[in-house]
C-alpha positions in Angstrom: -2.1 4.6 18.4 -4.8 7.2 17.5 -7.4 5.9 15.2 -8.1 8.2 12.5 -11.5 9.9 11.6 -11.9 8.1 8.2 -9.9 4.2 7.8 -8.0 5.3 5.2 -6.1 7.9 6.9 -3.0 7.6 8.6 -0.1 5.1 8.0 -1.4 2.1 6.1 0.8 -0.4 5.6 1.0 -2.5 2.3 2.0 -5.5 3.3 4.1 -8.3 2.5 2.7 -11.8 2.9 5.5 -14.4 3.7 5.5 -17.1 1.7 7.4 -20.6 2.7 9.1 -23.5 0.9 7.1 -26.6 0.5 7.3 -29.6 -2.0 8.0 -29.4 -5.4 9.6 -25.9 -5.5 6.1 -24.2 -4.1 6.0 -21.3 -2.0 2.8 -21.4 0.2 1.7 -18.1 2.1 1.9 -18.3 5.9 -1.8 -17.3 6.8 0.1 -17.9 10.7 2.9 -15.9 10.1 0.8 -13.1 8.2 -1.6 -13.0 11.4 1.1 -12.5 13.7 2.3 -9.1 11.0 -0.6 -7.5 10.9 -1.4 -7.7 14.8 3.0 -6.6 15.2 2.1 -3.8 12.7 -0.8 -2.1 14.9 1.2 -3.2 18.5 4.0 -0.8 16.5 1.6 2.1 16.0 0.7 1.6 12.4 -3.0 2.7 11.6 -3.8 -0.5 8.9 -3.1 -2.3 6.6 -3.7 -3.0 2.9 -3.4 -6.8 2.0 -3.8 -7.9 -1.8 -1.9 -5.4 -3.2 1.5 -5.9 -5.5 3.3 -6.0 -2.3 1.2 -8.7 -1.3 1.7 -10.7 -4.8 -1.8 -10.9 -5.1 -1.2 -11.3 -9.0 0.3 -15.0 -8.2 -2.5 -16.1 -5.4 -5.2 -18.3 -6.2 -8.9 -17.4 -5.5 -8.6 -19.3 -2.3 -5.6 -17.6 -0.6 -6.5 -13.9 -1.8 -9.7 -14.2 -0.2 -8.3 -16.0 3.0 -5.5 -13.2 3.1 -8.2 -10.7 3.5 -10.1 -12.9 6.0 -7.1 -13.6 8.2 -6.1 -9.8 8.2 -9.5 -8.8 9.5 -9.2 -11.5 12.1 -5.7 -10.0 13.0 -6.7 -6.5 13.7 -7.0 -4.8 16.9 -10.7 -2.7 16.9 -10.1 0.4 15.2 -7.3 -1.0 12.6 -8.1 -0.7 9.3 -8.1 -3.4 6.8 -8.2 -2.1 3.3 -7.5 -4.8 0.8 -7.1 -3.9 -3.0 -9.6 -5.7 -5.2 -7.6 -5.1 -8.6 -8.7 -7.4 -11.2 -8.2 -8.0 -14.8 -12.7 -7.9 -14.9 -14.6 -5.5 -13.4 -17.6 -7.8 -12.2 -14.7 -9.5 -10.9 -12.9 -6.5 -8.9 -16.7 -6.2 -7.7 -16.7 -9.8 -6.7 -13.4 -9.1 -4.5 -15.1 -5.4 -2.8 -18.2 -7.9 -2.2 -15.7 -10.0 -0.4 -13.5 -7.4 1.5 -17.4 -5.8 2.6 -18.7 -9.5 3.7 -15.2 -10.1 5.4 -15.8 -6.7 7.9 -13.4 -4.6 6.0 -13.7 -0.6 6.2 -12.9 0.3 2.3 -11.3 -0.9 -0.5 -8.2 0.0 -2.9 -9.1 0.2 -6.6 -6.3 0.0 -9.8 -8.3 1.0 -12.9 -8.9 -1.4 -15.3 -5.4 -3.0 -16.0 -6.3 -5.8 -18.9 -5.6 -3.1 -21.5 -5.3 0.4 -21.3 -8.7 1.9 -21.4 -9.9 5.4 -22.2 -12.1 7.7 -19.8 -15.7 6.3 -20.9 -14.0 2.6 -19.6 -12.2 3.5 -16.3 -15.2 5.5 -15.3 -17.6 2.5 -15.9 -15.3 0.5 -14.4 -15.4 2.3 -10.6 -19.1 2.4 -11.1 -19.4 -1.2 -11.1 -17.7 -1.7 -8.2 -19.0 0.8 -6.3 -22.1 -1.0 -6.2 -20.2 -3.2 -3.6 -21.8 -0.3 -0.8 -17.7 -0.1 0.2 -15.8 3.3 0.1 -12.9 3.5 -2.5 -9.8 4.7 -2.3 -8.7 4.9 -6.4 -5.0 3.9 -7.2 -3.4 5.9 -9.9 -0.5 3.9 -10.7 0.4 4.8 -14.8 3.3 3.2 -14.4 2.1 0.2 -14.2 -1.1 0.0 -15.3 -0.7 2.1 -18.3 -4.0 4.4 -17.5 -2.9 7.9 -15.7 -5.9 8.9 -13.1 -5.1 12.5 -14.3 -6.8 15.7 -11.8 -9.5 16.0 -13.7 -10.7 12.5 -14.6 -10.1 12.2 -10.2 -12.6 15.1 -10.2 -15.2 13.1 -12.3 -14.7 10.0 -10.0 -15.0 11.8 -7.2 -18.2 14.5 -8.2 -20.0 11.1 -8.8 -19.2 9.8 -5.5 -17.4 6.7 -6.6 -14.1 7.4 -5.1 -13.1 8.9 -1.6 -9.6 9.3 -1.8 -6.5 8.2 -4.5 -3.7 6.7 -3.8 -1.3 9.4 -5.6 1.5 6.9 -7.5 2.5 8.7 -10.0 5.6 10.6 -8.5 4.7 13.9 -9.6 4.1 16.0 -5.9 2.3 18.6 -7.9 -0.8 16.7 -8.5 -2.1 17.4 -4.9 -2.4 21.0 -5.5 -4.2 20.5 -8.6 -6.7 17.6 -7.7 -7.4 19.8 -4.3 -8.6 23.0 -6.9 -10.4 20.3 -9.1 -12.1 18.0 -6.2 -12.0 19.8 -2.4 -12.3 17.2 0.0 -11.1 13.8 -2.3 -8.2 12.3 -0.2 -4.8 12.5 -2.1 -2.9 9.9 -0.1 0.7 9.2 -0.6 1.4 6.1 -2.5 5.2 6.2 -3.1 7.5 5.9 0.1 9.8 8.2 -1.7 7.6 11.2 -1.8 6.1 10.8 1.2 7.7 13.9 2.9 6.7 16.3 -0.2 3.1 14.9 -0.1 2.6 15.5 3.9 3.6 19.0 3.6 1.1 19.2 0.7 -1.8 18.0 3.0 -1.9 14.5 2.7 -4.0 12.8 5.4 -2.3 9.5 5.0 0.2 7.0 3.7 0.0 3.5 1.8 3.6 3.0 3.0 5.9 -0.2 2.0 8.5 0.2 4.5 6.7 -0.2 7.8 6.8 -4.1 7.2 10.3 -3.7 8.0 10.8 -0.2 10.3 7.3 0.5 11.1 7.9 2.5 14.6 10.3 5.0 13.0 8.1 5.8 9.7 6.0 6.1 11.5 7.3 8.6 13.7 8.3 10.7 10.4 4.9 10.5 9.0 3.8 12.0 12.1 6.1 14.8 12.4 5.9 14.9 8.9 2.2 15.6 8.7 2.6 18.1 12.1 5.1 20.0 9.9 7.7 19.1 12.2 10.9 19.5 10.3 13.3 19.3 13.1 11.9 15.9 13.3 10.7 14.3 9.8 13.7 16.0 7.8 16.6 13.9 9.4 14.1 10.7 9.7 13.4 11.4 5.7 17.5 11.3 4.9 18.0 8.4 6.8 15.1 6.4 5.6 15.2 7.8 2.1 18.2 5.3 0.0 15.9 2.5 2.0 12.1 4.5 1.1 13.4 4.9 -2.8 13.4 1.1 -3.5 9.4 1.5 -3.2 9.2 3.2 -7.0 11.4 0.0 -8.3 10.5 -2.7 -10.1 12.3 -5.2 -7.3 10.4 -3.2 -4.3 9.0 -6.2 -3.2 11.7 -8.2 -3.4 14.0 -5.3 -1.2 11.4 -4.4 1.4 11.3 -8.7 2.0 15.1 -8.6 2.5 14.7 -5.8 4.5 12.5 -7.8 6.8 14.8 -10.2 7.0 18.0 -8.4 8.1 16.0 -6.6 11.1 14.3 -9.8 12.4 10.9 -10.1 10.8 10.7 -12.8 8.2 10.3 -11.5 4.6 11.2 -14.5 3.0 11.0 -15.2 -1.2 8.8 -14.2 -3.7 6.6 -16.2 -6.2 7.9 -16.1 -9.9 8.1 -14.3 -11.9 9.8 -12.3 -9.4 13.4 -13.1 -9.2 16.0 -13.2 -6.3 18.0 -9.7 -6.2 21.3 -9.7 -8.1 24.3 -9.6 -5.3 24.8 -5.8 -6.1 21.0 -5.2 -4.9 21.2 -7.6 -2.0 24.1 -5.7 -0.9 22.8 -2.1 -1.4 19.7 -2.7 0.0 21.3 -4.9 3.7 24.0 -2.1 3.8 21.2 0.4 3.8 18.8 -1.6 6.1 22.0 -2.1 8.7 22.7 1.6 8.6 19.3 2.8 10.2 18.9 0.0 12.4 22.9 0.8 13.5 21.2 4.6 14.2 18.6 2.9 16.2 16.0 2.9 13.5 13.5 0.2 14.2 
């Protein structure tokens, strides 16, 4: 594994945390389990990892776990391995509150959602990443309109970035274009691919890294195609990218978490349920997305 210049470059895994059956119906997180992940994850050649984001559930954790997810992924990781845990919150003090935390904790930078308690206008989201820059962590911003309802458009990017509150985006919005336009408006802001199913268009386009879902499941071969991928090594990434890709698609779903768990589980590594109010797959997911996962590991995907 090469450790990148800057933490947020390179594969960064978003991971899952597994979650077990206890009394009553609960589903308590595996602080063991998600150890053992995160220290599998770098032994596979992953570069970090990004804990407390919607893979994570980190929506459904109490104060308590969210911060000892962040404290058992730092323990986890090899030197070198990043830890970069989102610190979304419905508050900005409290989004500062979890960057103070992540900094405290030993972490190398942070993942920021704008404000996502309603959708706010420029002179809010702006505000917003000034407050918690004043945690002393770097920032990668995540534009994710889908979701949150607020579009981190090129220029607003440009604004974040000429203030030097943000060092990088994590680019969610699908549209591949947007590098070329946020490098003319910004030079040197990191656009990194946020969506596993545009990760092939956005390494061509000069993106230095990947907040990838499907590691947790086949980290040594997307890894391989990011590599390639980012090498411009077609012959390689192109037939990696058609075989991950009906797998890598289920990342811009709503039920990615609950597919890339499954996933998990079919090749070995546990995945396990979700907290509500995520739902099981219906049977015709379940079976799309185990067909799919049995086909690369049948071409030796792992």
């Amino acid at each position: 594994m090469t450790t990148p210049t800057r933490p947020w470059h390179g594969v960064l895994v978003a991971t899952a945390l597994p979650l077990r059956p206890a009394g009553s119906g609960a589903l308590n997180p595996d602080f063991d389990g998600f150890a053992e992940h995160v220290a599998w994850l770098a032994a596979q050649g992953c570069h970090g990892v990004t804990p407390n984001g919607s893979l994570g559930e980190y929506q459904t954790l109490t104060a308590d776990e969210r911060a000892r997810v962040v404290t058992t992924a730092v323990a986890a990781a090899p030197a070198g391995f990043t830890v970069m845990p989102g610190v979304a919150a419905y508050g900005s003090m409290e989004a500062r509150g979890w960057a103070e935390q992540a900094a405290e904790a030993g972490c190398a930078a942070v993942m920021l959602l704008p404000p996502n308690a309603y959708r706010g206008d420029e002179r809010a989201v702006v505000e917003h990443y000034r407050e918690v820059a004043r945690a002393g962590l770097p920032i990668v911003a995540y534009n994710n309109p889908i979701d949150t309802k607020i579009d981190l458009v090129p220029e607003l990017l440009a604004q974040l970035y000429q203030e030097g509150l943000i060092v990088g985006v994590k680019e969610f919005s699908g549209d591949v274009r947007r590098s070329f336009r946020i490098a003319e408006l910004a030079p040197g802001l990191d656009v990194l691919c946020g969506a596993d199913d545009v990760a092939l268009e956005l390494a061509i386009a000069g993106s230095p890294g990947w907040v990838a879902g499907y590691p947790n499941a086949l980290p040594r071969s997307t890894v391989r195609f990011w590599e390639a991928a980012v090498a411009k090594d077609l012959d390689v990434a192109l037939p990696l990218y058609r075989s991950l890709h009906p797998l890598l698609r289920w990342d811009s779903r709503t039920e990615f978490v609950q597919a890339i768990k499954l996933s998990m589980d079919v090749v070995g590594r546990y995945g396990g349920p979700c907290r509500p109010p995520r739902v099981p797959l219906t049977a015709e997911q379940e079976q799309t997305v185990r067909h799919a996962t049995e086909k690369v590991v049948a071409e030796g995907l792992s």
